[in-house]
PADO-966345 format. One record per residue: residue number from 1; residue in one letter; x, y, z of N, C-alpha, C in turn. Coordinates in steps of 0.05 Angstrom, whole numbers. Example, Ala and Ser with C-alpha at 12.3 -4.5 7.8 and 13.67 -1.06 7.14 Angstrom:
<pts>
   resi   resn     n.c1     n.c2     n.c3    ca.c1    ca.c2    ca.c3     c.c1     c.c2     c.c3
      1      a      264     -114      156      246      -90      156      264      -66      156
      2      s      257      -45      142      273      -21      143      258        1      157
</pts>
This chain:
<pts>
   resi   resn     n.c1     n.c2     n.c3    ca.c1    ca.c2    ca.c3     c.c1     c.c2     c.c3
      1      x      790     1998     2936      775     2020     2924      776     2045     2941
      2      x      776     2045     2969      781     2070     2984      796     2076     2982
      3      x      816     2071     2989      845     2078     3001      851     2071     2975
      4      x      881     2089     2960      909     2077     2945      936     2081     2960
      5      x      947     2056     2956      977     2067     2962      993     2084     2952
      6      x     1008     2100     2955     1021     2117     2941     1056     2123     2959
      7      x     1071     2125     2937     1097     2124     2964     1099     2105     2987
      8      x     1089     2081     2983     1082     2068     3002     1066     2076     3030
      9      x     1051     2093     3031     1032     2102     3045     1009     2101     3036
     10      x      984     2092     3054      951     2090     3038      951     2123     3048
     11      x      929     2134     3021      925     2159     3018      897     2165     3016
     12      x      884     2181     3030      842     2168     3028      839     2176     2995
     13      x      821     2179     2984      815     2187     2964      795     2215     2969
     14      x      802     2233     2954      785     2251     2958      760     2247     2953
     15      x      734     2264     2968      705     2262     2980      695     2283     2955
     16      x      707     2303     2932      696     2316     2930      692     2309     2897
     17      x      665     2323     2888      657     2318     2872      670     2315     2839
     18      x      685     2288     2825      700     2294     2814      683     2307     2782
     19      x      709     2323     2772      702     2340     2751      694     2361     2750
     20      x      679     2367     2778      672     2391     2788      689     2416     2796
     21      x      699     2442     2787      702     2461     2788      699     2477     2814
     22      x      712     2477     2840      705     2490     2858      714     2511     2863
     23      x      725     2523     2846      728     2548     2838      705     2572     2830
     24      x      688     2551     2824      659     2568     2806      640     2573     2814
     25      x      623     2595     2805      607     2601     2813      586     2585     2832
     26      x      577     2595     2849      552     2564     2867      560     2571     2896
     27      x      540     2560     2911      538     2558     2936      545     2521     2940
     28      x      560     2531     2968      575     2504     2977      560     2501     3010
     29      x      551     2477     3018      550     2487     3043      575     2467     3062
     30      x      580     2473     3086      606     2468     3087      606     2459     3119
     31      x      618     2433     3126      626     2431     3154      648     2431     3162
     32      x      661     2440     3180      684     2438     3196      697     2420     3226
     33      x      700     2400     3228      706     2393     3253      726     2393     3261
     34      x      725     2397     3296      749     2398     3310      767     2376     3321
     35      x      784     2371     3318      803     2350     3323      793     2333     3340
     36      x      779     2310     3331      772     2291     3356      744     2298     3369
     37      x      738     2315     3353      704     2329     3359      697     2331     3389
     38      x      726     2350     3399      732     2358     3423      714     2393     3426
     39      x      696     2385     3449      672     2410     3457      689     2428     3461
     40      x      703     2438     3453      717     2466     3456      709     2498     3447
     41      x      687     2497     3425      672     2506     3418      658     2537     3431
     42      x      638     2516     3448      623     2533     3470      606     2507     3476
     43      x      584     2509     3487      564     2491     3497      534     2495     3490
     44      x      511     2474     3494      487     2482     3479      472     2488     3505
     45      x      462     2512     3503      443     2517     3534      419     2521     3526
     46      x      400     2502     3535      369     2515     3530      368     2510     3498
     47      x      375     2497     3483      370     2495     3450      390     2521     3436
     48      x      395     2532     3456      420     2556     3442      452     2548     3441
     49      x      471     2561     3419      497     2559     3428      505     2574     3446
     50      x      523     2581     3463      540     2588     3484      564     2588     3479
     51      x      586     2612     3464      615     2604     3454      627     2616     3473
     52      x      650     2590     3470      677     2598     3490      685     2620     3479
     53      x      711     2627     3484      731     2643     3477      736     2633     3448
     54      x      746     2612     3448      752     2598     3423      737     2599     3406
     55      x      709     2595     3412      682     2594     3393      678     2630     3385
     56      x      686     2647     3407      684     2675     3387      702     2677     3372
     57      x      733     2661     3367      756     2672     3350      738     2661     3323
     58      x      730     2630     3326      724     2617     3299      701     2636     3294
     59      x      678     2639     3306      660     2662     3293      670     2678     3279
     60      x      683     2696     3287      702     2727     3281      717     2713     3256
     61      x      736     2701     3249      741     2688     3229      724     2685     3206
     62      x      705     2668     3212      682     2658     3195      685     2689     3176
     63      x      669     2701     3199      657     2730     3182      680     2747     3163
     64      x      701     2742     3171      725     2753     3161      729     2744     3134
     65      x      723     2719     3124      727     2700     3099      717     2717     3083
     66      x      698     2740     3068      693     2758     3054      716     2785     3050
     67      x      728     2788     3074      749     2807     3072      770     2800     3053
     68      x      772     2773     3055      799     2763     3044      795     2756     3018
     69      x      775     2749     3012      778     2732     2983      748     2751     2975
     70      x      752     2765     2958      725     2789     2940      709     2774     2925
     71      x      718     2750     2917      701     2729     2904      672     2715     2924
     72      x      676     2720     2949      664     2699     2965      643     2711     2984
     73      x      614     2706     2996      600     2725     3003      599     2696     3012
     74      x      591     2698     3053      586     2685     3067      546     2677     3070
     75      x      539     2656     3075      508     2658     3086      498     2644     3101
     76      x      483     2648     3119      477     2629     3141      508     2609     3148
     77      x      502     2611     3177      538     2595     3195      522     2597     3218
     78      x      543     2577     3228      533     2567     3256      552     2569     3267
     79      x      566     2570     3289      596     2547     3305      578     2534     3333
     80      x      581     2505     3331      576     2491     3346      595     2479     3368
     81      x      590     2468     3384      604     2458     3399      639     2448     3394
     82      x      633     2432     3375      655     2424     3352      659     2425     3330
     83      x      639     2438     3322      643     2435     3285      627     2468     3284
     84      x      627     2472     3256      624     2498     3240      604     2484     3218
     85      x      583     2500     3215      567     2485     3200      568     2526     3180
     86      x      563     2515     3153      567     2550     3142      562     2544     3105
     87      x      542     2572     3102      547     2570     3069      562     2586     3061
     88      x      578     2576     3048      602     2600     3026      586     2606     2991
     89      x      585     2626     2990      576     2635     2952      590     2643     2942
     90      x      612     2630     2926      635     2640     2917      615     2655     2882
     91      x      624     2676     2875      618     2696     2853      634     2710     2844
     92      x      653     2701     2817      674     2709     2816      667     2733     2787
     93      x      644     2743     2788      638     2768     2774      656     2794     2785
     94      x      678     2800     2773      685     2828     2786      713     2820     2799
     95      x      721     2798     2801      739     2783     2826      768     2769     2802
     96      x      779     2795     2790      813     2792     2770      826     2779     2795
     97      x      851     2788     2775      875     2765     2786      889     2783     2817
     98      x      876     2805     2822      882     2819     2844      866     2817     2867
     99      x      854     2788     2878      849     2783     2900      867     2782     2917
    100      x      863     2788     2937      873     2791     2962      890     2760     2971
    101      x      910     2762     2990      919     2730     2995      912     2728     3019
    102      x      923     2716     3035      916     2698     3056      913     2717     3083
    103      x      933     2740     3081      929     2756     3102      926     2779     3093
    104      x      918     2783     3072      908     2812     3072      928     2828     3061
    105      x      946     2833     3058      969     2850     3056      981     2863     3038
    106      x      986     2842     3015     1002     2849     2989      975     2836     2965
    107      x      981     2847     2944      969     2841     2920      979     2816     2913
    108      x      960     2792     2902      977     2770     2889      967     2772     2865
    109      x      964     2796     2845      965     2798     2824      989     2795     2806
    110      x      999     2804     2786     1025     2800     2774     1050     2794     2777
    111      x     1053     2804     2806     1076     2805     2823     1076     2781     2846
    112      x     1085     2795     2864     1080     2779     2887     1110     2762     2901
    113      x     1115     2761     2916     1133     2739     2914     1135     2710     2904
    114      x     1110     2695     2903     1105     2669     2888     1093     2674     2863
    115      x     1090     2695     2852     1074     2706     2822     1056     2687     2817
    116      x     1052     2672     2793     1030     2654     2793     1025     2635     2799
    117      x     1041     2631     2819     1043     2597     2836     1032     2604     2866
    118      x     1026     2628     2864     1008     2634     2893      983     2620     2893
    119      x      980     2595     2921      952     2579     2911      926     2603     2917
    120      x      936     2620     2936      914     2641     2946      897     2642     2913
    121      x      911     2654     2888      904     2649     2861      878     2634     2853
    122      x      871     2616     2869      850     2591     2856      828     2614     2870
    123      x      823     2616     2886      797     2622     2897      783     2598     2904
    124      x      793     2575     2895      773     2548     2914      763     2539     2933
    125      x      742     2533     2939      732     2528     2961      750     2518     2979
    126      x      767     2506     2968      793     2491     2984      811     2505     2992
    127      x      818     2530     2980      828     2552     2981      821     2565     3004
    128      x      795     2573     3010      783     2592     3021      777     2581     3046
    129      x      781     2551     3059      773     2524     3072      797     2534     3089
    130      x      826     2529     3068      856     2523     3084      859     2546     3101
    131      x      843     2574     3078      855     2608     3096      842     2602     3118
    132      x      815     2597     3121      807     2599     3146      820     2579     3174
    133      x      818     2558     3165      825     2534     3183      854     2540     3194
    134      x      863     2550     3175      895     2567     3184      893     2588     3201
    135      x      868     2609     3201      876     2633     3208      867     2625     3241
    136      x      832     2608     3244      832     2605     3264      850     2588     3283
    137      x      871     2577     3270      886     2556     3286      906     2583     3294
    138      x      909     2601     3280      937     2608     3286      927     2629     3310
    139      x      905     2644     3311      887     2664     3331      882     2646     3353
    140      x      877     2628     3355      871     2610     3379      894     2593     3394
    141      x      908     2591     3380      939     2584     3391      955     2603     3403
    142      x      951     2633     3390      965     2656     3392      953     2660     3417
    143      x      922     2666     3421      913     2677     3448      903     2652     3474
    144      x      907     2633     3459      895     2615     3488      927     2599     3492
    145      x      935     2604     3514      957     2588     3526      955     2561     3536
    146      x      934     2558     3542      919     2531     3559      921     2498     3542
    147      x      910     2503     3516      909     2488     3495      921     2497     3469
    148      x      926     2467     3454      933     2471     3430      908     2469     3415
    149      x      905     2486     3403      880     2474     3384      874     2469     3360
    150      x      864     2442     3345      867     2439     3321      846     2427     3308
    151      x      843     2431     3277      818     2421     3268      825     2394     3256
    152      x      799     2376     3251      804     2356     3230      814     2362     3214
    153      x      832     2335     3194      849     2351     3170      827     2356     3149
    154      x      804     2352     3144      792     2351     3128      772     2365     3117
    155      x      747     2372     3105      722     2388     3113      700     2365     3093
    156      x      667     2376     3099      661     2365     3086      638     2382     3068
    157      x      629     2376     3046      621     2402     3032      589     2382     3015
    158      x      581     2398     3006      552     2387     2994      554     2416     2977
    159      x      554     2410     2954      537     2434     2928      512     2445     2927
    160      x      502     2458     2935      472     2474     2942      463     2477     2911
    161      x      450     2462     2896      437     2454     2867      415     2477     2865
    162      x      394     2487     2884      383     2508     2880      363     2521     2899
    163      x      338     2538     2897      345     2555     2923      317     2536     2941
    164      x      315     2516     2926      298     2490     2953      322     2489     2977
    165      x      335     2479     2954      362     2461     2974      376     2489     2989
    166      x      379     2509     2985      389     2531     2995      369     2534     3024
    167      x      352     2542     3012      331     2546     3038      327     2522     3055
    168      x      321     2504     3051      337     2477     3070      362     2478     3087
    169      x      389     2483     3077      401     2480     3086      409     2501     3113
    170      x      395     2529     3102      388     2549     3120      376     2548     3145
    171      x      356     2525     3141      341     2518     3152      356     2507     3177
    172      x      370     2479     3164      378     2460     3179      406     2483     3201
    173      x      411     2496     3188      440     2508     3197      428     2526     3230
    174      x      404     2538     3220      391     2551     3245      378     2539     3264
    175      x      362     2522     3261      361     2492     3279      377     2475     3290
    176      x      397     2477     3282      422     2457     3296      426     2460     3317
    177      x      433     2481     3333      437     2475     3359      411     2462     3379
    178      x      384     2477     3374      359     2456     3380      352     2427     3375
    179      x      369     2421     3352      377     2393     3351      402     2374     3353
    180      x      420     2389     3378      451     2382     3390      446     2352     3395
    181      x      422     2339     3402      427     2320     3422      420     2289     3401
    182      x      410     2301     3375      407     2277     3355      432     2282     3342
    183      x      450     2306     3332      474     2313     3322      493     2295     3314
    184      x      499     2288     3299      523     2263     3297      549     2274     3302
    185      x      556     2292     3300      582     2307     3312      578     2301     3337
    186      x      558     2300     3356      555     2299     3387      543     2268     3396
    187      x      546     2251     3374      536     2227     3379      565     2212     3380
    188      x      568     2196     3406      599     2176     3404      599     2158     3375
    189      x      573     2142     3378      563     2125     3364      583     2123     3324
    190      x      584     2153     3323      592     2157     3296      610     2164     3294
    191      x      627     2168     3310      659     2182     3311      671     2166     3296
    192      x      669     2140     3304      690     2120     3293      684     2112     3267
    193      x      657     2122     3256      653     2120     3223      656     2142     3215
    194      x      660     2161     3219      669     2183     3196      698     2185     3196
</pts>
């Protein structure tokens, strides 16, 4: 039931909500982890974060995800030690087929070099997941010589149903680093189950 084979390879089954539209309107809230939930991040001092170098590219990024895609308004984010804890509000009022693609550059409206097979096109959370996870891999590779750096292949997302659960999750997102040391990202204990 977890796993199927496919091509003779087991393949996980996707985590995300089936039938569901993540293209659409709604707040997502959203985690990110780093390869091996390696502290590369920054560190927790005093109940605060502390970002490396690395932890200001992923910040700077984060905030950038509204530049790129006009559908998408960022809210409450964190970057933690190893993971990215963040709400995305995707609102595709106003947001035609002339969103912006992955770097900014060219229109992937009508034209384009990939015309309508450009995935930038979806606006999906998945979409908006890959630009980032891409952009910070490629900024942190580009400027840190020391390390390679890479994220989990995966993310993990929860649907924000309404503004209890919104304000909750706000909640929890600004508390987190005060609560680094119960954290399951920073607990060994759970590495090997997620």
């Amino acid at each position: 039931m977890g796993n199927d084979l496919f091509q003779n390879k087991y393949r996980i089954k996707s985590i995300r909500l089936e039938h569901w539209d993540y293209s659409s309107d709604g707040a997502y809230f959203v985690t990110i982890c780093v390869k091996d939930r390696e502290c590369v991040l920054g560190e927790i001092v005093n109940g605060k974060i502390k970002l490396s170098k690395i932890g200001d590219i992923v910040k700077q990024c984060w905030c950038e995800i509204p530049k790129h895609f006009k559908n998408v308004d960022s809210d409450e984010f964190i970057v933690m030690p190893n993971h990215v804890h963040g709400i995305i509000q995707i609102t595709n009022d106003g947001c035609d087929d002339g969103c912006r693609d992955a770097i900014n550059r060219v229109s992937t409206g009508t034209g384009g070099i990939t015309h309508k097979y450009n995935p930038m096109l979806s606006k999906s959370l998945s979409t908006i997941i890959r630009w980032y996870k891409g952009r910070c891999k490629y900024e942190i590779n580009k400027n840190q010589n020391k390390i390679y750096f890479q994220w989990q292949p995966r993310f993990y997302e929860s649907i924000i149903r309404n503004e209890n659960h919104l304000n909750a999750v706000r909640e929890y997102i600004v508390n987190n680093p005060s609560r680094w040391e119960f954290d399951r990202n920073n607990n060994p204990l759970y590495h090997s189950h997620l």
